[in-house]
C-alpha atoms as an extended CHARMM CRD file, in Angstrom:
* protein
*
       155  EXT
         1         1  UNK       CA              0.0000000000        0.0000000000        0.0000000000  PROA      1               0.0000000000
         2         2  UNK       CA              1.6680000000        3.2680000000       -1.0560000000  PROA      2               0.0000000000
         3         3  UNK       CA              1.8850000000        6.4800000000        1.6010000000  PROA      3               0.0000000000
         4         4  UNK       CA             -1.3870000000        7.9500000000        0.4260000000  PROA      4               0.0000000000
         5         5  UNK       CA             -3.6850000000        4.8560000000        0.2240000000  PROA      5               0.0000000000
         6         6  UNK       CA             -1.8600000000        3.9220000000        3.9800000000  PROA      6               0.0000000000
         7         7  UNK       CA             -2.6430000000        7.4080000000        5.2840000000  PROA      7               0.0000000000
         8         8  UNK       CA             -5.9480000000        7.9100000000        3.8150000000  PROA      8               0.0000000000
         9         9  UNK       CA             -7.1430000000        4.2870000000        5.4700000000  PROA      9               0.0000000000
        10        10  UNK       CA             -5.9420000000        5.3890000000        8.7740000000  PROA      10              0.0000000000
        11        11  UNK       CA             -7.5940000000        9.0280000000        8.9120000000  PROA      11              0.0000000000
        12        12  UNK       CA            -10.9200000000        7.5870000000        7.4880000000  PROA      12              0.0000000000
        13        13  UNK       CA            -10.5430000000        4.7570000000       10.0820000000  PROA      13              0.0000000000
        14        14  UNK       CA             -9.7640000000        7.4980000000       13.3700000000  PROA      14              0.0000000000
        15        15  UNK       CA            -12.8990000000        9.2900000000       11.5790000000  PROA      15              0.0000000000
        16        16  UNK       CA            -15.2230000000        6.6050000000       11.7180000000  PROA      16              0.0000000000
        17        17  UNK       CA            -13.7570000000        5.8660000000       15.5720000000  PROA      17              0.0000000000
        18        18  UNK       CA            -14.1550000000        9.1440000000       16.5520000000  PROA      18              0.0000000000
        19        19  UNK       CA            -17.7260000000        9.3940000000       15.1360000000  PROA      19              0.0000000000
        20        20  UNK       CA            -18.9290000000        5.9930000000       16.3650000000  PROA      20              0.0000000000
        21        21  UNK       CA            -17.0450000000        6.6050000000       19.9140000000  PROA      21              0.0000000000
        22        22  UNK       CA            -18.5500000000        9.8260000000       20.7760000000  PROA      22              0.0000000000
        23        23  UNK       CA            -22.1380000000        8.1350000000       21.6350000000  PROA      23              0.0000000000
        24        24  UNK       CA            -24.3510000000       10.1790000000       19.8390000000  PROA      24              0.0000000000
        25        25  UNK       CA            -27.0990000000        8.9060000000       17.2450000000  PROA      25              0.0000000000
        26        26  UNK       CA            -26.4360000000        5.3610000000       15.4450000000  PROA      26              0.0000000000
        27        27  UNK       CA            -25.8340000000        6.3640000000       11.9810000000  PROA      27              0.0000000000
        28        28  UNK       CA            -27.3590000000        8.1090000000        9.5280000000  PROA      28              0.0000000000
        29        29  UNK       CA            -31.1830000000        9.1440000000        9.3540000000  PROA      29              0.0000000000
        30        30  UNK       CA            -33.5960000000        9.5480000000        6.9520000000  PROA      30              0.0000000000
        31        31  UNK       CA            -33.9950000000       13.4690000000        8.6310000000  PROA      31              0.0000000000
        32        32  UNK       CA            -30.1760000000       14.1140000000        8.1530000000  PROA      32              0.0000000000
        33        33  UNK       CA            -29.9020000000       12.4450000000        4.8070000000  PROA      33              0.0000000000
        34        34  UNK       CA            -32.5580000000       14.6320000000        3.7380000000  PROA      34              0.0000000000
        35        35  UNK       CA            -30.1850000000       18.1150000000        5.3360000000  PROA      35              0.0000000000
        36        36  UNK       CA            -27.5270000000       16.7100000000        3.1160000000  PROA      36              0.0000000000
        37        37  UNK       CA            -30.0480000000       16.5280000000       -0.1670000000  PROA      37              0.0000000000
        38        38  UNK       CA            -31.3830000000       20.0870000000        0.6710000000  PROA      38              0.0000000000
        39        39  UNK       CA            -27.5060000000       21.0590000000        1.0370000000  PROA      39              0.0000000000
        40        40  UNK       CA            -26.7180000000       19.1790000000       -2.1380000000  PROA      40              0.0000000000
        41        41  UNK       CA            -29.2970000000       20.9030000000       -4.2800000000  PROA      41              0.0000000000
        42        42  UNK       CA            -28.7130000000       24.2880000000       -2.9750000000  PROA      42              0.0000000000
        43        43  UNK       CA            -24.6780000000       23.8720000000       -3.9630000000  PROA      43              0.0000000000
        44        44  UNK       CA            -26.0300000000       22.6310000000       -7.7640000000  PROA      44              0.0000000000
        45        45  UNK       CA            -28.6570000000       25.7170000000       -8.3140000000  PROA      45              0.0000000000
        46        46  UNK       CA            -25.5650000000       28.0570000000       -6.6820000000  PROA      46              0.0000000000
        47        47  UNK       CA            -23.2390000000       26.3230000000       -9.7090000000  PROA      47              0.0000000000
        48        48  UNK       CA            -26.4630000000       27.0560000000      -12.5060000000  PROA      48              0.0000000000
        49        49  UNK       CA            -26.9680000000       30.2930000000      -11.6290000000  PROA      49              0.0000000000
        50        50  UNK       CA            -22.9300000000       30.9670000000      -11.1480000000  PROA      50              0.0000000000
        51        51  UNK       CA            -23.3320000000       32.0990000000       -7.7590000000  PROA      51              0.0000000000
        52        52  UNK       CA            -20.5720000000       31.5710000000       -5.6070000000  PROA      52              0.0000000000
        53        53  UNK       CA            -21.5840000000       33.0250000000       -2.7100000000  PROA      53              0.0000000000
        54        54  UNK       CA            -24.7510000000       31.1090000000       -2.4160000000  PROA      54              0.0000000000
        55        55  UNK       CA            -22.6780000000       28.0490000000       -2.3880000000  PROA      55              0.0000000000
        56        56  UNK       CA            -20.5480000000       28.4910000000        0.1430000000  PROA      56              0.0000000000
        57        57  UNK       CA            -23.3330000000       29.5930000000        2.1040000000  PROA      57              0.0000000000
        58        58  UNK       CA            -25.4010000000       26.5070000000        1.6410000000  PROA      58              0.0000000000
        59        59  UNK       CA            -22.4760000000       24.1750000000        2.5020000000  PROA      59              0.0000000000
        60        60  UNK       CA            -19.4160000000       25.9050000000        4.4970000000  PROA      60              0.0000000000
        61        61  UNK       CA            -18.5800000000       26.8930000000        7.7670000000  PROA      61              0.0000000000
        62        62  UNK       CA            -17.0960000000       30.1700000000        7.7690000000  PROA      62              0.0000000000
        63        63  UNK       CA            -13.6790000000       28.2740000000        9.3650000000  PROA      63              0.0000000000
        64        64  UNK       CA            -13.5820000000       25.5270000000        6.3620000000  PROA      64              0.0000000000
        65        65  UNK       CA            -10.1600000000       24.0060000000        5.7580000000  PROA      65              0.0000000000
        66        66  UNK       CA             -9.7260000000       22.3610000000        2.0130000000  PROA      66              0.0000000000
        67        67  UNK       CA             -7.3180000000       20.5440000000        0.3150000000  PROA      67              0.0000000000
        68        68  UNK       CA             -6.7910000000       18.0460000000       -2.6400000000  PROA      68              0.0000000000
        69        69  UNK       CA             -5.6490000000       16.5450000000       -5.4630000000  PROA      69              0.0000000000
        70        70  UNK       CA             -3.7680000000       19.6650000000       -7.7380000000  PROA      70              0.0000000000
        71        71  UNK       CA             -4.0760000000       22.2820000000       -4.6840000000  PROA      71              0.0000000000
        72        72  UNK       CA             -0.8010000000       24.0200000000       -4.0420000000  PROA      72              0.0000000000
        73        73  UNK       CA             -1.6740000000       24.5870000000       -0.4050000000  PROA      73              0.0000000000
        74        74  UNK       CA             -4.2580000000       24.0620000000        2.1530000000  PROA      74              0.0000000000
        75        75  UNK       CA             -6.8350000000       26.5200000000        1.4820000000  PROA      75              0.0000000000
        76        76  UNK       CA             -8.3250000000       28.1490000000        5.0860000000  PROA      76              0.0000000000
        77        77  UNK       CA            -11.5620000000       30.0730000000        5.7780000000  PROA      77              0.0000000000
        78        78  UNK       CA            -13.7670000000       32.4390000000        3.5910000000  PROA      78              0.0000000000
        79        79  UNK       CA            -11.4990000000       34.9270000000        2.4110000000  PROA      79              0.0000000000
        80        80  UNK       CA             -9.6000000000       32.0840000000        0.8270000000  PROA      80              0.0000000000
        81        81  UNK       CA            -12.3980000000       29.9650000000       -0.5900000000  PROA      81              0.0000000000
        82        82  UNK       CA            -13.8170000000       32.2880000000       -2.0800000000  PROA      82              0.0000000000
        83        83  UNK       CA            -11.3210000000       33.1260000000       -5.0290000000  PROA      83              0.0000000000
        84        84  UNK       CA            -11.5580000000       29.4780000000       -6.2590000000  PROA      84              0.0000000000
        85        85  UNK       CA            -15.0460000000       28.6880000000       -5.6260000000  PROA      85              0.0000000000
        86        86  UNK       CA            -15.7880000000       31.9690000000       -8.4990000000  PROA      86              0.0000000000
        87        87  UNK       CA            -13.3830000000       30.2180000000      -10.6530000000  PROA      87              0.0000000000
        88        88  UNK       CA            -15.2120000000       27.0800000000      -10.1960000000  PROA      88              0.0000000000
        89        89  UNK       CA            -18.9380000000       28.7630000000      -10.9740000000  PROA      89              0.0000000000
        90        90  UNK       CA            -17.5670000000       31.0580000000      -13.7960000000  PROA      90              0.0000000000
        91        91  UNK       CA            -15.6250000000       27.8320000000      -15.8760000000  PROA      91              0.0000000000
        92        92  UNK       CA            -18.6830000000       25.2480000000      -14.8850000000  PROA      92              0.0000000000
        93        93  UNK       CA            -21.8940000000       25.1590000000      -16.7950000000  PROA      93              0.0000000000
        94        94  UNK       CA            -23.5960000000       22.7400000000      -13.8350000000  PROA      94              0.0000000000
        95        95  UNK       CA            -22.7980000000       20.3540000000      -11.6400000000  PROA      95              0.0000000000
        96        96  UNK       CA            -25.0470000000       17.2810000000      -10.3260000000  PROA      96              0.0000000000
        97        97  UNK       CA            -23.6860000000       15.9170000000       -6.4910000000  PROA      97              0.0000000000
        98        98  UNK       CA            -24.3320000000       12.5280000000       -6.1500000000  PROA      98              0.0000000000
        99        99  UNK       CA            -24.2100000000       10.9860000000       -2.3150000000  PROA      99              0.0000000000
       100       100  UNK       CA            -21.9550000000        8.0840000000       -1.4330000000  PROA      100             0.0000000000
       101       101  UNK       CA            -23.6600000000        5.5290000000        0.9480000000  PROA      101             0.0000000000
       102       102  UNK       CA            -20.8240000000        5.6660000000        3.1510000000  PROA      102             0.0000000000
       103       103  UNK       CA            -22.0810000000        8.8780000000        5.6420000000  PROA      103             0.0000000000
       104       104  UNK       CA            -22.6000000000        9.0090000000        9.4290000000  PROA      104             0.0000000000
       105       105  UNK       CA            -22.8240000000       11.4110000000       12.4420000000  PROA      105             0.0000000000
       106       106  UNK       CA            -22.8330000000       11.7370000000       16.6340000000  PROA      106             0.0000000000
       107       107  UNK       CA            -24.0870000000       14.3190000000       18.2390000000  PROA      107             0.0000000000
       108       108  UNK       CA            -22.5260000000       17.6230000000       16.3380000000  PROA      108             0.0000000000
       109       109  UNK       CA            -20.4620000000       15.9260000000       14.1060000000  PROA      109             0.0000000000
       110       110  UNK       CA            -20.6150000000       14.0040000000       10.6660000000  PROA      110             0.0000000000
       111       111  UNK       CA            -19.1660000000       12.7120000000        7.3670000000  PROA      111             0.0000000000
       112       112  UNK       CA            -20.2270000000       12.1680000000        4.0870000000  PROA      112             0.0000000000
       113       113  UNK       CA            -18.9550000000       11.6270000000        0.4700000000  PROA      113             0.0000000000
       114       114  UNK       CA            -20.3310000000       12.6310000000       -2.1960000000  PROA      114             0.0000000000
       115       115  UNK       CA            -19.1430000000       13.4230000000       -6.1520000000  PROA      115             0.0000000000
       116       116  UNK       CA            -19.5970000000       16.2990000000       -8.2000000000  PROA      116             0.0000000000
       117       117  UNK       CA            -20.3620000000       15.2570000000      -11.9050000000  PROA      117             0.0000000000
       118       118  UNK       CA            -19.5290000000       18.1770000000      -13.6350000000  PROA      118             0.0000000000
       119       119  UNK       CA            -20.0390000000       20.0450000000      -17.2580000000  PROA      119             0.0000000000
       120       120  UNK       CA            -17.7200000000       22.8190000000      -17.9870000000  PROA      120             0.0000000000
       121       121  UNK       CA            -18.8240000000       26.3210000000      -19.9530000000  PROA      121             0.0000000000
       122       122  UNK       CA            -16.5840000000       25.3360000000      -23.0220000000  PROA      122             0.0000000000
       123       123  UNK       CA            -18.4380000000       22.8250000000      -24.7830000000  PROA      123             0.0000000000
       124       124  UNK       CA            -14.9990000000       21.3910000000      -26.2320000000  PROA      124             0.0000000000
       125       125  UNK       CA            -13.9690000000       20.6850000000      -22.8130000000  PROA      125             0.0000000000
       126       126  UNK       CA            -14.9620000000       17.1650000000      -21.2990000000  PROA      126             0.0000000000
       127       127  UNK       CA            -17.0750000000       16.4100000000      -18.7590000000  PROA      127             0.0000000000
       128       128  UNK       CA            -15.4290000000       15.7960000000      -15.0370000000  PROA      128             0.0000000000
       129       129  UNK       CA            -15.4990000000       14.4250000000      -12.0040000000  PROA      129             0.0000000000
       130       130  UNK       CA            -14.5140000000       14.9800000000       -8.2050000000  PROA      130             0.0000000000
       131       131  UNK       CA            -15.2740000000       13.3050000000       -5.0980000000  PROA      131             0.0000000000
       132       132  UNK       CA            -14.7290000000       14.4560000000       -2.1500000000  PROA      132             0.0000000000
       133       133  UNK       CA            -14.9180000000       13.8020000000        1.4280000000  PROA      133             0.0000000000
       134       134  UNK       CA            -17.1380000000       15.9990000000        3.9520000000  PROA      134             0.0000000000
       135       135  UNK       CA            -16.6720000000       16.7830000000        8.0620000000  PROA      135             0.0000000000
       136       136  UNK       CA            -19.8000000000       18.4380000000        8.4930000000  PROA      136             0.0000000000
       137       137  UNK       CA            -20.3100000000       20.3920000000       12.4890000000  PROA      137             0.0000000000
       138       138  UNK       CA            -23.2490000000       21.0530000000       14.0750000000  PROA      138             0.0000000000
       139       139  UNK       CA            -23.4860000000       24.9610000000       14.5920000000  PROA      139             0.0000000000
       140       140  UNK       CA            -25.4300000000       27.9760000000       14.9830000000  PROA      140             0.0000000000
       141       141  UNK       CA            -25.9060000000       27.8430000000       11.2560000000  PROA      141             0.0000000000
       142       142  UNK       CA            -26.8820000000       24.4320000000       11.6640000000  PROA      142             0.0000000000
       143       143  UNK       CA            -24.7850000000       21.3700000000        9.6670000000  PROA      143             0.0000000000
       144       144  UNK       CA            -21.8840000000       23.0270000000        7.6670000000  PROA      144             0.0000000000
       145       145  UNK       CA            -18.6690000000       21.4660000000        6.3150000000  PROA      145             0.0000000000
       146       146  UNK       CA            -15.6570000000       22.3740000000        7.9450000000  PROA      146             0.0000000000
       147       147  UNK       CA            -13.3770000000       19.9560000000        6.7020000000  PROA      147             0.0000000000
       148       148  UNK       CA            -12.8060000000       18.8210000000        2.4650000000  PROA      148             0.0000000000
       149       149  UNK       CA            -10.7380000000       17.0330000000        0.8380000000  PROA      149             0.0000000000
       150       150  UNK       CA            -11.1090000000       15.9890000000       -2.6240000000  PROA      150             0.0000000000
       151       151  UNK       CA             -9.4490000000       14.0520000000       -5.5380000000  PROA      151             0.0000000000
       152       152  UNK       CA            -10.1190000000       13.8860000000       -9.4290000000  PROA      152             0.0000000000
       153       153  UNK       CA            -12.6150000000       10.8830000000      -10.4530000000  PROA      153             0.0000000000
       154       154  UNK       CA            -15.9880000000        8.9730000000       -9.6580000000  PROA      154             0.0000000000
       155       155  UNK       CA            -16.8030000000        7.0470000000       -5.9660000000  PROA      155             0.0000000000
């Protein structure tokens, strides 16, 4: 098993730990798998309309930490989102997020994966891609991710 696979195994693995550990409810519900629909939607009719702020509101915490596959650094908060999300809404025609099975939560905290099937403005360009992995917290906003990481390609 290379580095990546080895360290990717063991921080999904402390994840599901930590979630199952912390005694709150046994596994998904039909209640929060219907949050992450609404939140799911909301992110594609942000993409449609090319409105980035919209998404980030209907997903992210304000203190979201990113990274993945072609990032240069860890992206941190707002003020840094921001710049790439516009890039992402003014170079994507639409985007449909389809949920992975694999999703839990506790009391506060949660996971989920889900990938973004994407169509790009240029028609000459090809379709893409990108899955990515959720932390979702429980705040005064109610469920927001605060942790992403994502890689090229399908679930």
């Amino acid at each position: 098993m290379n580095g990546i696979k080895a360290w990717t195994s063991m921080a999904l693995g402390g994840l599901a730990l930590a979630i199952s550990a912390s005694g709150g409810a046994a596994g998904p519900d039909q209640a929060f798998d219907d949050l992450l629909a609404a939140r799911y939607r909301a992110v594609e009719a942000a993409i449609a309309a090319r409105d980035g702020a919209a998404w980030f509101e209907a997903l992210y915490d304000d203190s979201i930490v990113l990274a993945g596959e072609g990032s240069p650094a860890t992206v941190r908060g707002r003020q840094a989102l921001m710049p790439v999300i516009d890039e992402i809404v003014r170079t994507t025609r639409s985007c449909t997020l389809v949920p992975d099975a694999a999703r839990d939560r506790s009391e506060g905290l949660a996971y989920s994966f889900v990938t973004y099937r994407c169509s790009p403005v240029d028609a000459s360009a090809s379709d893409y891609q990108v899955r990515a992995l959720f932390v979702w917290r429980e705040g005064p906003k109610g469920w927001r991710v605060v942790a992403e990481t994502y890689v090229m390609g399908a679930m």
